[in-house]
C-alpha positions, 0 to 999 in steps of 0.5 A: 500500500505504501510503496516506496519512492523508487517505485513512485519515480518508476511509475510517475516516469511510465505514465508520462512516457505513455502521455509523451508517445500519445501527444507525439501520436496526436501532433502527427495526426492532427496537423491542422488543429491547434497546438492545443487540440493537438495537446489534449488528444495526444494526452488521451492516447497517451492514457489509452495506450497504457490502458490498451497496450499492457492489457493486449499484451497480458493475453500472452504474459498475464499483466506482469512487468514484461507485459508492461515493459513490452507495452511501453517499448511499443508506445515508444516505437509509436510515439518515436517514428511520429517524431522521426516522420513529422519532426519539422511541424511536429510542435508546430504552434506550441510557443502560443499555446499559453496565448490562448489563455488571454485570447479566451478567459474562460479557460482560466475558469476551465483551470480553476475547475480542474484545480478544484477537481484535483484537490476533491481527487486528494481529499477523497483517498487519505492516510490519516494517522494510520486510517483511510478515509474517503469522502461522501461520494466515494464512500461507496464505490472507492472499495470496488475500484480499488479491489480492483485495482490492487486484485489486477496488479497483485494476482496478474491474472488475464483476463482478470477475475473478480476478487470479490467473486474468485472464479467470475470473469471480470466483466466491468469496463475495468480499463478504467482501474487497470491503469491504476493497476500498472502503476501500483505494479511498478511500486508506487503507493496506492494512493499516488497510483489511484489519484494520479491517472484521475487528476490526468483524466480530469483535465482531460474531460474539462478541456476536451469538453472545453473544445467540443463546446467552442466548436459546437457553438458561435461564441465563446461567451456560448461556450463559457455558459455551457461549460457551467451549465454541464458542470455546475449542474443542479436544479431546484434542490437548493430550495428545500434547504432554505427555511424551515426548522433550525439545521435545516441548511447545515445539514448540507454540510454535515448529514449523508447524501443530503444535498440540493443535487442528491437529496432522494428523500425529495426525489432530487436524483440528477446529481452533480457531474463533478462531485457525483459523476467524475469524483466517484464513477471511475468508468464514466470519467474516464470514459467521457476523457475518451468522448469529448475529444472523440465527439470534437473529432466527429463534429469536425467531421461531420459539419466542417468537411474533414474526412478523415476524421471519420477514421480517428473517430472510429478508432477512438470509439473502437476503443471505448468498451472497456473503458466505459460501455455507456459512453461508447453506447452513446457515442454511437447514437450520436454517430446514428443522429448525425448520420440521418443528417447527413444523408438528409442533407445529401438528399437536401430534404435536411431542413424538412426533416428537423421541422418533423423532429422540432414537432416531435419535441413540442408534442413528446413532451405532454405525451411522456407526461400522460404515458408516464401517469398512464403506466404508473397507474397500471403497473406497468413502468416495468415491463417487456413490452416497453422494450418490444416498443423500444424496439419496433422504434429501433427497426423503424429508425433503421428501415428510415436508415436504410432508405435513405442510404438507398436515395443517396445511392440512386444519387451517387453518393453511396462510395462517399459514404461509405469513405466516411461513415463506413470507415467509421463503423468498420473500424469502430467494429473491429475494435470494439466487437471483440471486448463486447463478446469477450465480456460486456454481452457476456455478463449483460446476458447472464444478469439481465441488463437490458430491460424495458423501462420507463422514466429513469427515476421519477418515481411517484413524480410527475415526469415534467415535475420531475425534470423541472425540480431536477434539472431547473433552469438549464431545462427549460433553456435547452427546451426553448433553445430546441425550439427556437434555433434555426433547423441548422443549428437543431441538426447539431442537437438531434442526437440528444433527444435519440439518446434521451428517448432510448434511455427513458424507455430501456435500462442497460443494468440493473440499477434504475440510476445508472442510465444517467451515463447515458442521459448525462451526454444528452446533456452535454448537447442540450447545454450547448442549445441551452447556452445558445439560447441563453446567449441569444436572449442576453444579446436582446437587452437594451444596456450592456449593464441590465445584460450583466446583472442578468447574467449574474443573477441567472448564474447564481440560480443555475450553478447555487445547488451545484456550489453548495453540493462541491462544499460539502464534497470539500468538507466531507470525511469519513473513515474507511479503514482503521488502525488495525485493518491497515495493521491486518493488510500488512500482515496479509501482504507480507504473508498470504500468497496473492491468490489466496481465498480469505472468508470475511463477511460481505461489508462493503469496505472489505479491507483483504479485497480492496487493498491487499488484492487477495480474494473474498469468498463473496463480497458486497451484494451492493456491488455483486447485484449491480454488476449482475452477478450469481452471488446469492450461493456464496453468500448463503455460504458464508453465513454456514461457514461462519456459524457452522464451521465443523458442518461446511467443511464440504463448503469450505472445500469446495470454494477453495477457502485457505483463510478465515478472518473473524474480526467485529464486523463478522462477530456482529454478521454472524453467531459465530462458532469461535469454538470450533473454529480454533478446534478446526483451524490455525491462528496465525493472527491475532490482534485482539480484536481480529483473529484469521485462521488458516484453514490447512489440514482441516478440509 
């Protein structure tokens, strides 16, 4: 856990010649764009290739230090012949790269959101005297991602396994971990090894969004506000704090899961990106560091004529899967809303086309509302048939599809497209098709993933009563945006309302809240159309001065539940691992060979998991049940194998159990039998308050 320095300079200096090679990789391929641009998207190859290098490699070596050692020399091989064949314009443009900053202000505003991140980033994993403490957000997920991170680099099994379920190929987009996982291998402490690639990947999501949202709009004023917008996000929470009785506010800052963007006593579940999304969510950040530069590629592509971005897009996206499957799921719809443009706009019946789909969002949103109380009132919110709907859309929208591939062929436009939005698709799949069929359709058929479902979580609320309070203003301004841009400008945001239609409809895992990571990149597009309108409205003001105040006033009612939600994150502390847990690690790390099976109960802040890597029989439904996982055998096992010990040898024998902790969490779990378990097996630690046993000789 604590490593050392030697291993921090070895770990610190990989991670930056991966980052080094994928901005030389960037600057080849992009020599038209920005020194900046070129920057960003070098940085996200730079993180891709020591997410993908090394993990292709371990098929062959097990994610060893070879495997990494031969990943690395071939970053180097990619990053060295760029360097060789476009040295003379290579770092074409660096010199201006800080005279952006006084070009366009509000990237000041991008580096102070980052800043900020990167300080929730430290302040969510801390050693404190001998205790591990995390945050409000991370209090849940950090155990998972760490059992997965120290599991991968400690038993170098590939494909990796679950170590809180041995024997359970680890299906989770899990890229995501294992490049934290390469530089706890190389001897860095774990706390460097998990923040480090985030503070990366923060940076990342800000200025790749930060760059997609110039592109997409006119201004940078347009900009700016949609940058707030989609990180600053909170609706109307705020208000069920003010007032009312003594403690009413503070509670923010000191009570669980009570803040004016996460309040679901209220039904206040659009939560905020940084503080919920970013900060927690390992997948999803790391995902979204991929899809803002992808989606700035792709819209290059589509509205201003590069054509070979077609291809980068599609290699990017090939390589989304396994670093997060939600925002590779979007990606491709956004890909399917602008590829009906497309063709409409070959066929010159494009602006046609956004009149029917600006009528469809005027009248969508009364029918979501009666639908939602219609099926509410029937039972039905959950049910095969909503898929079988989704469907039939589906095979609609493809039929559409198809004819108008068919039109744009009758008018010679078919080799142009298949140039375009088939080197696109053909790359994307053959990147892609073997992670889904290796592990994503793999567990998502196993657990039943994809379902019918309507309205997210709306729960008992009214749907537009629900969006209003949970989305507040920037709602409303992206509705009357949608409405009222040009058809033009509309076609840009298309993809938006595909996604939020899907997502409203179908559930892609078995918790109802994780479609968010779909609907969060509708988002993204609808703030663009929010800002837009925003903008439009401010410019119509008389005076320079009632533009300003109103500005002002509309940010702070936009952004006031967000900033209190990022004061309480900053504040927020509590205490995953003790003393004595940290003290049993040691022990565990020092002792136990890396595949070793321990049973313990099924907290989730299991200590033997998450930072010694070695195997749990069974670890926390909450994380099991979520992942669709056949976990209910082996937790009914443990609770015999603690309380009849003598009786479960069969047990303990067949799930390959070599150690049993017994420390408080599981004297308080189970009645446990400390009797027989000292006649049947070896104390080897004891502290006082836990005793693990090895289980040799008994079974």
């Amino acid at each position: 856990m604590e490593g050392s320095l030697l291993g921090a300079v070895v770990a610190v200096g990989m991670f930056g010649a991966f980052q080094l090679c994928g901005m030389a990789v960037g600057c080849a391929c992009l020599p038209r764009e920005s020194a900046r641009v070129r920057l960003l998207t070098g940085s996200v190859l730079g993180s891709l290739m020591l997410q993908w290098f090394p993990a292709l490699l371990a098929f062959f070596f097990g994610f060893s230090p070879l495997a990494h050692g031969l990943a690395l020399l071939l970053a180097l091989g990619c990053g060295g012949t760029c360097v060789f064949v476009k040295k003379k314009s290579l770092f074409r443009g660096f010199g201006d790269i800080f005279g952006a900053f006084s070009r366009q202000k509000f990237l000041f505003m991008v580096l102070l959101f980052w800043a900020f991140y990167v300080y929730l980033v430290a302040h969510s994993f801390r050693f404190v005297n001998g205790r591990v403490f995390g945050c409000q957000s991370t209090y849940g997920d950090m155990s998972m991602h760490l059992s997965f991170i120290t599991s991968l680099s400690r038993q170098q099994v590939f494909p990796p396994e679950y170590s809180l379920l041995p024997g359970v190929r680890l299906s989770y987009p899990f890229l995501s971990d294992s490049i934290s996982a390469s530089l706890y291998l190389c001897g860095a402490p774990l706390r460097l090894s998990y923040a480090l690639p985030m503070c990366v990947a923060g940076a990342q999501v800000f200025f790749g969004a930060c760059a997609f949202f110039r592109r997409m709009l006119r201004t940078k004023g347009q900009a700016a506000l949609a940058f707030l917008l989609f990180f600053a996000n909170g609706g109307l929470g705020v208000f069920y704090f003010l007032g009312g009785e003594e403690g009413n506010f503070s509670r923010i800052f000191t009570a669980f899961y009570q803040t004016p963007t996460n309040y679901t006593d209220r039904n206040i579940r659009w939560v905020n990106v940084i503080a919920d999304m970013m900060l927690p969510q390992r997948a999803t950040l790391f995902g979204w560091a991929v899809l803002f530069s992808t989606l700035y590629l792709l819209y290059r592509a589509v509205f201003e004529g590069e054509k070979r971005y077609f291809l980068y897009t599609g290699l990017l996206a090939g390589m989304l899967p396994m670093v997060h499957t939600h925002s590779f799921l979007a990606l491709a719809l956004v890909c399917g809303g602008w590829l009906v443009f497309d063709l409409c706009r070959g066929l010159g019946t494009e602006e046609g086309a956004v009149m029917v789909a600006k009528g469809a969002v005027a009248a969508g949103l009364p029918v979501m509302c009666l639908l939602k109380d219609l099926l509410r009132s029937r039972g039905l919110e959950d049910s095969p048939w909503l898929l079988v709907f989704a469907s039939v859309v589906i095979v609609l929208c493809l039929g559409l599809l198809w004819v108008l591939l068919y039109f744009s062929w009758r008018r010679g436009r078919l080799w142009e497209i298949a140039c375009t939005w088939g080197l696109l698709a053909g790359a994307a799949c053959l990147l892609a098709f073997p992670q889904l069929f290796t592990w994503t359709f793999r567990q998502a058929g196993a657990g039943q993933f994809v379902r019918g479902h309507f309205g997210w979580v709306t729960g008992e609320d009214n749907y537009l009563w629900f969006y209003m309070k949970n989305l507040g203003l920037a709602g409303l301004l992206a509705l009357y945006g949608l409405l009222y841009c040009r058809w033009e400008r509309f076609a840009r945001y298309v993809p938006a309302l595909v996604i939020w239609f899907l997502a409203e409809f179908v559930e892609f895992q078995p918790n109802d809240y994780d479609n968010n990571k779909l609907l969060y990149v509708a988002y993204a597009l609808l703030c663009c159309c929010g800002a837009e309108f925003l903008g439009d409205m401010l410019k119509k003001l008389p005076f320079r001065e009632m533009r300003g105040f109103a500005a002002g006033a509309l940010l702070v009612l936009l952004t006031s539940s967000a900033v209190l939600t990022w004061g309480r994150e900053a504040v927020s502390e509590y205490e995953l691992y003790g003393e004595g847990a940290l003290a049993l690690c040691e022990y565990v790390e020092e002792n136990l060979p890396p595949d070793a099976i321990v049973l313990t109960d099924t907290r989730h802040n299991n200590e033997i998991c998450a930072l010694t890597g070695r195997n749990v029989v069974c670890g926390s439904p909450s994380y099991l049940f979520y992942h669709g996982l056949p976990y209910y055998g082996r937790e009914y096992a443990v609770g015999e194998m603690y309380t009849r010990p003598e009786a479960s040898l069969d047990l303990y024998r067949n799930l390959n159990v070599d150690y049993v902790l017994v420390s408080d969490f599981e004297l308080h779990s189970f009645d446990v039998d400390m009797g027989q378990m000292d006649r049947l097996f070896t104390r080897v630690y004891d502290d006082g308050v836990r005793v693990l046993y090895k289980v040799e000789g008994a079974v």
